[in-house]
N, C-alpha and C positions, 0 to 999 in steps of 0.2 A: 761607475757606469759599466754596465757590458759593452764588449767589445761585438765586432761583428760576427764572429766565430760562435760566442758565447746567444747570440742575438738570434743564430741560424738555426741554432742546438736545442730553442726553448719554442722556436715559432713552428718548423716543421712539423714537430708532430703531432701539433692540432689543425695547421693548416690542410695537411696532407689528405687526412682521411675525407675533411669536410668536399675540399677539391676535388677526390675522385666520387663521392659522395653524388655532387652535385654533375659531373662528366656525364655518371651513368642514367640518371635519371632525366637531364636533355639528350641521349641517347635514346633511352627508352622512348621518350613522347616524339623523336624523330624517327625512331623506327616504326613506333603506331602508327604515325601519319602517313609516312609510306606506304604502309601495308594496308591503312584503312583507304586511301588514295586510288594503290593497284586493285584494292577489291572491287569499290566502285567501278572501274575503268573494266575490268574483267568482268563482270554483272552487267554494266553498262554495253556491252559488246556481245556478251553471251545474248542478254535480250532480245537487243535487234536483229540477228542473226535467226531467233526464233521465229520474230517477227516479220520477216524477211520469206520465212516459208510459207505465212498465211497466206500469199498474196496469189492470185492467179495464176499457175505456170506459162498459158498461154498468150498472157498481155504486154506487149514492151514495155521497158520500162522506162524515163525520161532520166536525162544528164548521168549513162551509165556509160558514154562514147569516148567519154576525156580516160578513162581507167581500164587496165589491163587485168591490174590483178586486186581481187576480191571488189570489183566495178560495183555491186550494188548497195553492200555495206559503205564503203567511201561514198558513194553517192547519197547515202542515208545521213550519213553524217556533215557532208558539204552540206545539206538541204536546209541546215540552221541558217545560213547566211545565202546560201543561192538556192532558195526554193522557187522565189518568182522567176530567175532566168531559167532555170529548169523546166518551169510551167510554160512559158512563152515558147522556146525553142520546141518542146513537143506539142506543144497544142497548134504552131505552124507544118509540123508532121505529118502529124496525125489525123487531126480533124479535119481537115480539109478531104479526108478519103471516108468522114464518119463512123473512124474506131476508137476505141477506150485506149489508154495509158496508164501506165501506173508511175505514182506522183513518191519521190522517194519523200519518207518524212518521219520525224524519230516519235512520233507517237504511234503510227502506224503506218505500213504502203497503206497508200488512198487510188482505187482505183477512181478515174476520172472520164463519164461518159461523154458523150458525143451528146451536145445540143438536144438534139431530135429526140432523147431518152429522156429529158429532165419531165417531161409531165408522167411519164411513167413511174420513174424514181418516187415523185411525192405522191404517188397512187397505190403504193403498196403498205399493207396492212403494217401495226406496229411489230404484230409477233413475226412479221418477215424480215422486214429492212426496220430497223429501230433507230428512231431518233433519240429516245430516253436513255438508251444502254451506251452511246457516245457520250452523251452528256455528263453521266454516270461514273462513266469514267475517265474524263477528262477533269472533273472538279471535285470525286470521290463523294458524289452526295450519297450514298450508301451509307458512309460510312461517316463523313463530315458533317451531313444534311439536318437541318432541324429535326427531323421525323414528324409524326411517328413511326409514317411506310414512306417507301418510296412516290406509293401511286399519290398521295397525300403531297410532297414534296411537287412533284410534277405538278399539281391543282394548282393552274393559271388562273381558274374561272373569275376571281373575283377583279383582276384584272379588266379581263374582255365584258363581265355585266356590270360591274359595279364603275371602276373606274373613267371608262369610255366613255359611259351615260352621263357621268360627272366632270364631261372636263370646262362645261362653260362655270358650273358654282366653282371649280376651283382656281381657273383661271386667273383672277384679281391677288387672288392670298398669294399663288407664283411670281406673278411679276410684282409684287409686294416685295414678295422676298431674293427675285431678279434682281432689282434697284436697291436693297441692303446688302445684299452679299454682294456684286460688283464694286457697289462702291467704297466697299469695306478693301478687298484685297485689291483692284485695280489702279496699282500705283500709290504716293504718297499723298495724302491730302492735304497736307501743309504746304506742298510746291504749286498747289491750287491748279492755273493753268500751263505749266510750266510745260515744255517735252523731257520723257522719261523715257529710259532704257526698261524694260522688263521682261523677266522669262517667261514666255506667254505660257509654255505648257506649266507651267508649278502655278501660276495664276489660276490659269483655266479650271485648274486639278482642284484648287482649294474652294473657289467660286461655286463650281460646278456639286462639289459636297456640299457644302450647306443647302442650294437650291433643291438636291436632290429629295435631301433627309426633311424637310420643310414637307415633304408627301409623306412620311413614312413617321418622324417624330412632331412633328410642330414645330411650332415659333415656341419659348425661347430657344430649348434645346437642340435645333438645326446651326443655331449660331455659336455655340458653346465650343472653346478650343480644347477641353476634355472630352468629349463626342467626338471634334472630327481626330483626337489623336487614337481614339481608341477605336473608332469606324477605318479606320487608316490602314492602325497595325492588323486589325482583324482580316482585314479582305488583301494582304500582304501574304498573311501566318499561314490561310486557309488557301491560298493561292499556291503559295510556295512548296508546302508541304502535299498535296494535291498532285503538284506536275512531281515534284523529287519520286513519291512513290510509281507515278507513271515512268517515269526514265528508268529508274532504276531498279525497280522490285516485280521478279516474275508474279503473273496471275495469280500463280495459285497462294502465292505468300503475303497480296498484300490485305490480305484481310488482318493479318500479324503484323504487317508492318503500319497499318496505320491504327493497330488497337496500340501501339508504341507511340507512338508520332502526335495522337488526335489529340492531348490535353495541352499543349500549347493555343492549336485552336481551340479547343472549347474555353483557355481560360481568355483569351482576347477577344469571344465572344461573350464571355459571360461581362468583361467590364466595360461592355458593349453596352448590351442587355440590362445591363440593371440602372443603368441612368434612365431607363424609361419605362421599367419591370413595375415597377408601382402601379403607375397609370394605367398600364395595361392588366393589372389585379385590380384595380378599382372601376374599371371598365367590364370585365367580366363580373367582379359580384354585381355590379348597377344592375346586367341585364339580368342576370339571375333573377335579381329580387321587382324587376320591373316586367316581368312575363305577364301578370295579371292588372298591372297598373299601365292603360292606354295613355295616359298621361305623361308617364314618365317617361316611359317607350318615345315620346313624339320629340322629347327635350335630347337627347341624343346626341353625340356626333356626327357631324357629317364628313368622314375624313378615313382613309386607308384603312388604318388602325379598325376602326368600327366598322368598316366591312368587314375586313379580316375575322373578325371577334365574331359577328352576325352570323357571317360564312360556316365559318366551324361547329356555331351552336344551332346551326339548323343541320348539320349529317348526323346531332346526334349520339356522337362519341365523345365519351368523357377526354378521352387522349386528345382530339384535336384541340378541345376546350381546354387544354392545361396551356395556364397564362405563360408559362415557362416558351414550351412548345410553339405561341403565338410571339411571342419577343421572338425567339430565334427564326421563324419566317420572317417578321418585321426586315428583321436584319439582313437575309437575304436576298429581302425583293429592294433593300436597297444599295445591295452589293449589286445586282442588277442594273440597276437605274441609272449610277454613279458610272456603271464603267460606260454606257452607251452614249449615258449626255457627254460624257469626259469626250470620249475618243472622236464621232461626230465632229460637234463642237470644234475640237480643237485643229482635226482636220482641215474643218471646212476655213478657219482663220487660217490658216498657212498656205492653204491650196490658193484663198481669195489673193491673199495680200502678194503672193509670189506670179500672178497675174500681170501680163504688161499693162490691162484694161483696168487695174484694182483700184484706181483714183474714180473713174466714172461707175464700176461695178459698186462701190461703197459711196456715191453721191447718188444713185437711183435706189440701192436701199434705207442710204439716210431719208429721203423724200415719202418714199412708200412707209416709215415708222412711225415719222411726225404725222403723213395724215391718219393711221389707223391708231395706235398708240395711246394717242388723247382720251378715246371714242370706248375703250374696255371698260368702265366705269359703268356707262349705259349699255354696253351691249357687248358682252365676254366674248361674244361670237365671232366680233369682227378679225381675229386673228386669219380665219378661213378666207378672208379677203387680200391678206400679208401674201401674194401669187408671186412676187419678188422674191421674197425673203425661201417661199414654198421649193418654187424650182432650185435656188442657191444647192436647198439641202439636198435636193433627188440629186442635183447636177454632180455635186460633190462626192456622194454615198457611190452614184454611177460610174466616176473617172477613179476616184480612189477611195474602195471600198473598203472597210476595217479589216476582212480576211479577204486573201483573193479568192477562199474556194470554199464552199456552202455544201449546205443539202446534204449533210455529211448523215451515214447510214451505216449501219453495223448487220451481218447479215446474221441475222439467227434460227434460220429454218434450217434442222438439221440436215437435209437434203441439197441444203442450197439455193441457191435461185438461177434461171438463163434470163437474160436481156431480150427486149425484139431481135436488137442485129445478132442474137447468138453466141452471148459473152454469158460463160458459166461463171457465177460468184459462186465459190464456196463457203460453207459455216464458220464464220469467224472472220471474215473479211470485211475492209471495209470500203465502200462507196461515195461519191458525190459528183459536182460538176468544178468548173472553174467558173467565178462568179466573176472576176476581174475581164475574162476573156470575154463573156458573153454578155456582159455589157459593153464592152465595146466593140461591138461587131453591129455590123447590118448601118453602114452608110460611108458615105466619104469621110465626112465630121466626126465619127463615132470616138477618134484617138484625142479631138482635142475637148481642152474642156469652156464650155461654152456656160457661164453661169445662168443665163436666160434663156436657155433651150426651152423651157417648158413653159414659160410666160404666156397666157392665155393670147392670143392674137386679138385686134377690134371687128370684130361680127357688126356688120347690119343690122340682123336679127338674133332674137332668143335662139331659134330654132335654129340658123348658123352658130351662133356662139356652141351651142349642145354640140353640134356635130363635128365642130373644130376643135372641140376640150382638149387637151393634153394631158397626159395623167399627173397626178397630186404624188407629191414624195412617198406616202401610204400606201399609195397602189403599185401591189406586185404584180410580176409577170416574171416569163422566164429573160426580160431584157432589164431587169430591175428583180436582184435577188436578196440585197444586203439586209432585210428582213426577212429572207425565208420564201416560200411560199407552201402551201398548201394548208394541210391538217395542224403543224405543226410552224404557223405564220407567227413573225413576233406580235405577243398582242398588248403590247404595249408602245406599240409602235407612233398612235392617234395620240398619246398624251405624251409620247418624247419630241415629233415635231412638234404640237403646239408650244411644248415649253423652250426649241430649239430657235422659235422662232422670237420668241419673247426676249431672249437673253442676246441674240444677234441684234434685232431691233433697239431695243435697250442699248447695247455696247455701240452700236454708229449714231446712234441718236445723241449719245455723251462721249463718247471720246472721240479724239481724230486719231486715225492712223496713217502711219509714212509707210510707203509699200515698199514691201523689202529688195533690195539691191538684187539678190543670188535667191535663186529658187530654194527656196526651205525644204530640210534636209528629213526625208523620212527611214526609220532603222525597220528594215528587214526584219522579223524574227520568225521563222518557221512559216512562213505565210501571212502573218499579220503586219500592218502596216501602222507605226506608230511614230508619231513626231518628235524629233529630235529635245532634249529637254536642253541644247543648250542654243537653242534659236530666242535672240533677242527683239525686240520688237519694241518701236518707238512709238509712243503713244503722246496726247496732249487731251487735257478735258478743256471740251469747250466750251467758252464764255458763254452766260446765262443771256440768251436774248441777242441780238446782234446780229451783223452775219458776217463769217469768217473769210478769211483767205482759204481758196480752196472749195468754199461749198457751190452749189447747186446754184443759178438763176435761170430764169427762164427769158429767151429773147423775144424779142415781137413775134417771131414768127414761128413759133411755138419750139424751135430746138432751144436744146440747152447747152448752158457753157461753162466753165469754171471757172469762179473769180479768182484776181492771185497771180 
């Protein structure tokens, strides 16, 4: 045997070289990291700083009063986490005397008008105040965007003519696919009636995909757990990579930086796309080859997709018409779809259930489902009767809007633009209101939330009933803005409540809910208001027939009470 001497003499020096070997090379990739670290943080800084010059000289700025030194950069960057007390604390400032602010925020300062400008603001042409060139780049459709052009990208139309017209024939096939996709993710079905704990938002998120894409792919393929993994990652990839270049990469480089960046998106959209790339090639040759056959033309789809397809082959361009090109809209408008029913939706369950009223607020919409609910069979239409379910959602969108601040404008007149009050925007600045504020203004009640605000009152007459209407969650104004308003209104707005109202109906109609202990907790992000993913929620499906502890009776004298 060798001895330990002899032991030391024969291992050292293969050990040795391997050991420093391997020092230098976790050195190296700890020095990259550093240095790639400091660059971002140093680019990351240099940006905002640029970004910091665009903004008005003349305009105060909000939450610049707590910092001494470099006040408005630190306030750009607290604005990740306190952009709404920032907002709140100037718009009691400011607005109250009718002047603009600037809102710190690390995509850009947002200057923030006074009320009294907002019909102005959505009265200005696009080549002045641009709603497309925010959008542009905020989610780099330039560059990310299906194509073939941007103006192409932007083409909502088939939306506003096609889909709108459509929403009674589609109606049935939604809450078709409301009642399989709910009862597929909502809880375990084997515990039948039991009470269950569940993360309502990763519920909600996965529910809400299938329903969405049931507009966009069909039945089977809306249910398919490879669709919604690859719908998932895609609107993730193309998210992610979208904001990184925003944050971090000057103007004039990211047309470089996302010719880098784009093929992770392109390929989580391509294994998007091609689970439904066929149908959509066998949908375009149909019409090809049915241009002169009236017959075949009438056999058709009636469904997104074949708008979409119809849309394209009537401007005429071979480019719209590439099947390619129409998948990746598909995808899209239902990247679209998915985030709006998601976030809604999910809102409006956290908002109801963290209510002290949420036992009786969820026993007057269980009441209102069972009667209309039954009744879509014969008459798709009667959703527009759902006036319970209707207000829930404006009440909700009005108390807690998805972003608190809208109307968002980029200003592209080389000259600039002045305001009425005599606020100069300069080229490259950008514009809006605060949507959170100006919804709650204009009354005593305006701070709380009242789920039946809008609830039609009992009229006498027709002609009282008309004059006492109260607006539909659809209808905008400047005291309801969480859709837009103007030229640039969401237009998808008429087929996201119907379907919002379908899937709330649906979920109080089957399941009971315990209304939560602690008001549900929402994460700040730059403005956007989003629910906590780790709020639980106890839920029970109820018994087929019967009536429960807890529902709905009505007394002789027409109030109601709650058994239980």
């Amino acid at each position: 045997m060798l001895d330990s001497t002899q032991t030391y003499r024969t291992i050292v020096p293969f050990v040795g070289p391997l050991a420093w070997t391997t020092l230098r090379v976790v050195g190296y990739a700890l020095a990259g990291t550093v240095a790639a670290t400091g660059g971002l943080i140093i680019t990351f800084v240099a940006l905002q700083v640029q970004r910091i010059r665009t903004a008005p000289d003349q305009i105060p700025w909000a939450g610049v009063e707590r910092y001494k030194i470099f006040p408005k950069l630190r306030a750009t960057i607290a604005s990740l986490a306190r952009d709404r007390e920032h907002l709140e604390a100037a718009w009691e400032r400011y607005t109250s005397t009718n002047k603009p602010f600037t809102l710190p925020n690390l995509l850009w300062p947002l200057t923030i008008l006074p009320p009294s400008e907002a019909t102005w603001l959505i009265s200005q042409p696009e080549h002045v105040l641009s709603v497309n060139k925010t959008q542009d780049d905020v989610m780099g459709l330039a560059h990310l965007g299906p194509g073939p052009t941007l103006e192409s990208v932007h083409d909502f139309s088939v939306i506003t003519r096609d889909l709108t017209r459509q929403i009674p024939a589609c109606t049935m096939e939604m809450f078709e696919e409301v009642k399989h996709s709910f009862d597929a993710h909502f809880g375990d079905p084997e515990k039948g009636s039991d009470w269950q704990d569940i993360k309502l938002m990763k519920i909600v998120e996965s529910s809400v995909l299938d329903v969405a894409s049931r507009l966009v792919v069909g039945a089977p393929l809306c249910r398919s757990e490879q669709y919604r993994k690859a719908v998932s990652a895609y609107i993730t990839i193309n998210g992610f990579t979208a904001l990184f270049v925003q944050a971090f990469v000057p103007p004039t480089l990211s047309s470089l930086a996302f010719g880098a960046l784009k093929w992770p998106v392109f390929y989580s959209r391509w294994r998007a796309a091609r689970l439904f790339y066929p149908e959509v090639e066998c949908r375009v040759a149909a019409l090809r080859d049915a241009r002169y056959e009236k017959e075949a033309l009438q056999e058709r789809e009636n469904d997104l997709m074949q708008w979409i397809i119809e849309s394209a082959a009537a401007k005429g361009d071979p480019a719209e018409f590439d099947p390619k090109i129409l998948a990746h809209k598909l995808l899209l408008l239902n990247l679209f779809t998915i985030a709006t029913l998601y976030l809604t939706l999910s809102t409006t369950l956290l908002t109801l259930l963290s209510s002290s009223d949420a036992a009786d607020i969820l026993a007057t919409l269980r009441g209102e489902a069972t009667e209309i609910l039954p009744r879509l069979a014969q008459d798709p239409t009667a959703t527009r009767k759902m006036h319970a379910h209707d207000s829930l959602i404006r009440e909700t969108m009005r108390y807690e809007p998805m972003s608190d601040t809208g109307l968002m404008r980029e200003v592209l007149s080389p000259s600039g633009i002045t305001t009425p009050s005599g606020t100069f925007l300069p080229q490259g600045s950008h514009v809006g209101v605060s949507v959170r504020q100006m919804q709650r203004s204009g009354g005593k009640s305006a701070d709380d939330y009242q789920p039946f605000r809008f609830v039609p009152s009992t009229a006498s007459s027709e002609l009282e009933a008309e004059a006492t209407k109260p607006p539909t969650a659809v209808q905008v104004s400047e005291s309801h803005l969480s859709f837009g308003m103007g030229r640039h209104v969401c237009p998808g707005r008429f087929f996201a409540v119907n379907t919002l109202k379908l899937m709330l109906g649906y979920m109080v109609l089957t399941w009971k809910f315990e209304p939560l202990k602690e008001k549900a907790k929402f994460i700040q992000i730059a403005g956007a208001s989003i629910g906590s993913e780790k709020t639980v929620v106890r839920i029970r499906r109820r018994v087929a027939g019967g009536r429960e502890s807890g529902d709905v009776v009505e007394k002789t004298s027409g109030e109601s009470q709650v058994t239980g």
